[in-house]
C-alpha positions as CSV (number, residue, x, y, z in Angstrom):
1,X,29.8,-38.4,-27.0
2,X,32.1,-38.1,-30.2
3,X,30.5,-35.3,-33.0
4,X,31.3,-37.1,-36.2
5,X,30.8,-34.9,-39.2
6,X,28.0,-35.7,-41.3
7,X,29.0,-37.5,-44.7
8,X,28.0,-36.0,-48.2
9,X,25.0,-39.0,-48.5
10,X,24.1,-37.3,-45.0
11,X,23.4,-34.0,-46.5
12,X,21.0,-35.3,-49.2
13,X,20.4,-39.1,-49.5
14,X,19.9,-40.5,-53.4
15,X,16.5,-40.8,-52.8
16,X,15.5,-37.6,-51.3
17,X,18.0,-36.3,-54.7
18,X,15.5,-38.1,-57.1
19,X,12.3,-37.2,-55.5
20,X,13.1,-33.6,-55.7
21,X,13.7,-33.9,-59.6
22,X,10.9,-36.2,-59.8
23,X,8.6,-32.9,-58.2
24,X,10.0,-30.4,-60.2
25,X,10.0,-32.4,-63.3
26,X,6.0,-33.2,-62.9
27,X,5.7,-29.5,-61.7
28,X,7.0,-28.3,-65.2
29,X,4.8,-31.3,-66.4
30,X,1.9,-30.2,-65.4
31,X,2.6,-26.5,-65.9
32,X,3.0,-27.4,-69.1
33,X,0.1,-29.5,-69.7
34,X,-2.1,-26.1,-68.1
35,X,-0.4,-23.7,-70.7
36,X,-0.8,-25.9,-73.6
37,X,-4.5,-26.3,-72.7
38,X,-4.9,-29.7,-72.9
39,X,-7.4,-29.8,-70.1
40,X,-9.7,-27.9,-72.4
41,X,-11.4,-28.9,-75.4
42,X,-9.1,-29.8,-78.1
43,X,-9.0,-31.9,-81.2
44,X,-6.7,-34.9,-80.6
45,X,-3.8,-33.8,-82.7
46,X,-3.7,-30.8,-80.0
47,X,-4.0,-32.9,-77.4
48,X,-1.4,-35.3,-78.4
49,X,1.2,-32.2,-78.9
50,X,0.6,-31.3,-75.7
51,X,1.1,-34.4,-73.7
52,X,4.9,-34.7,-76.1
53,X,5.7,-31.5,-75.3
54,X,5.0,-31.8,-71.5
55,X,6.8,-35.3,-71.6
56,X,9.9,-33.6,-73.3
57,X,9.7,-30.6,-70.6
58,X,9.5,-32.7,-67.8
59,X,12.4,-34.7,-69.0
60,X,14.5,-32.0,-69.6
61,X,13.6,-30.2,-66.3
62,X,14.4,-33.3,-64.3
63,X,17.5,-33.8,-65.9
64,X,18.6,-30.4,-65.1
65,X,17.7,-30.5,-61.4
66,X,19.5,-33.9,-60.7
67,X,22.6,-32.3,-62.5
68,X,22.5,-29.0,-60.8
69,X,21.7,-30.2,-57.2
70,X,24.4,-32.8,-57.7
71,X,26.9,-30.4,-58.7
72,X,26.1,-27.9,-55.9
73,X,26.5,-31.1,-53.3
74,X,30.0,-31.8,-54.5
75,X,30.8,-28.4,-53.8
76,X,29.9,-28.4,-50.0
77,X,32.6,-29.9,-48.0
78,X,30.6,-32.0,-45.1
79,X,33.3,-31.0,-42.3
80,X,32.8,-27.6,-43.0
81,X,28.7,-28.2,-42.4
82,X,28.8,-27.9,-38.3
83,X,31.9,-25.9,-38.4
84,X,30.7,-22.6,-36.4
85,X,31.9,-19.5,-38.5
86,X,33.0,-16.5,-36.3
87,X,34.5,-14.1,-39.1
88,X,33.4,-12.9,-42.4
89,X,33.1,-15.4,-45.3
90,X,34.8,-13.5,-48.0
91,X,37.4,-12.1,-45.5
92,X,41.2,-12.4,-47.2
93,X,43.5,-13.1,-44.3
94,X,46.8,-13.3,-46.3
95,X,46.0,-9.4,-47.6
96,X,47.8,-6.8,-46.0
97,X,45.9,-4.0,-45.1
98,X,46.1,-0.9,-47.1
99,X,47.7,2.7,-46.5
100,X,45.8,4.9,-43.7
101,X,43.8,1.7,-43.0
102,X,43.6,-0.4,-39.7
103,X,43.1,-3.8,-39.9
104,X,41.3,-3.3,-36.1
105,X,39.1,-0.8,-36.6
106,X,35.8,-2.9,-37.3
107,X,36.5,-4.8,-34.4
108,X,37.2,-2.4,-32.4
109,X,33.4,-0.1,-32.8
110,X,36.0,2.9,-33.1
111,X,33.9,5.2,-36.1
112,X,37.3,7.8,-35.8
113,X,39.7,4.3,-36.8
């Protein structure tokens, strides 16, 4: 059985990309609609505000999650996904180690290294 690395649609299809701004979008909708009071009693000019202003903020906060998530998918590489890591993530190979220190001595569980 071959292990073919998943494909960037495979980490989050389109319409899994759009349902999640569509949730947070009526989230912030609604949270909106609550803060405003509109599900109290209001005149209708009050009313009206608050379903624009909840409109606007839902738009605005979909927008910004369809960027965002977009742009954090583009920077996951989908080989590296089921790549097992066995080292540190921020560890600089190509720097040579520094004066009194050994490169070994984490590895090796010596505290006097």
């Amino acid at each position: 059985m071959s292990h073919e690395s998943p494909t960037r649609r495979d980490l989050l299809k389109p319409l899994q990309l759009l349902g999640l701004a569509f949730g947070a979008a009526l989230f912030a909708g609604v949270v909106t609609l609550v803060s405003m009071g509109f599900f109290q009693q209001r005149t209708a000019e009050e009313a009206q505000a608050a379903v624009v202003t909840a409109l606007v903020i839902a738009g605005v906060s979909f927008i910004a999650v369809l960027l965002i998530v977009s742009l954090l998918l583009l920077a996951v590489d989908p080989a590296q996904v089921t790549k097992q890591i066995d080292k540190p993530v921020l560890y600089d190979e190509t720097a040579e180690p520094r004066d009194g220190e050994n490169p070994d001595a984490a590895a090796s569980g010596d505290p006097k290294a």
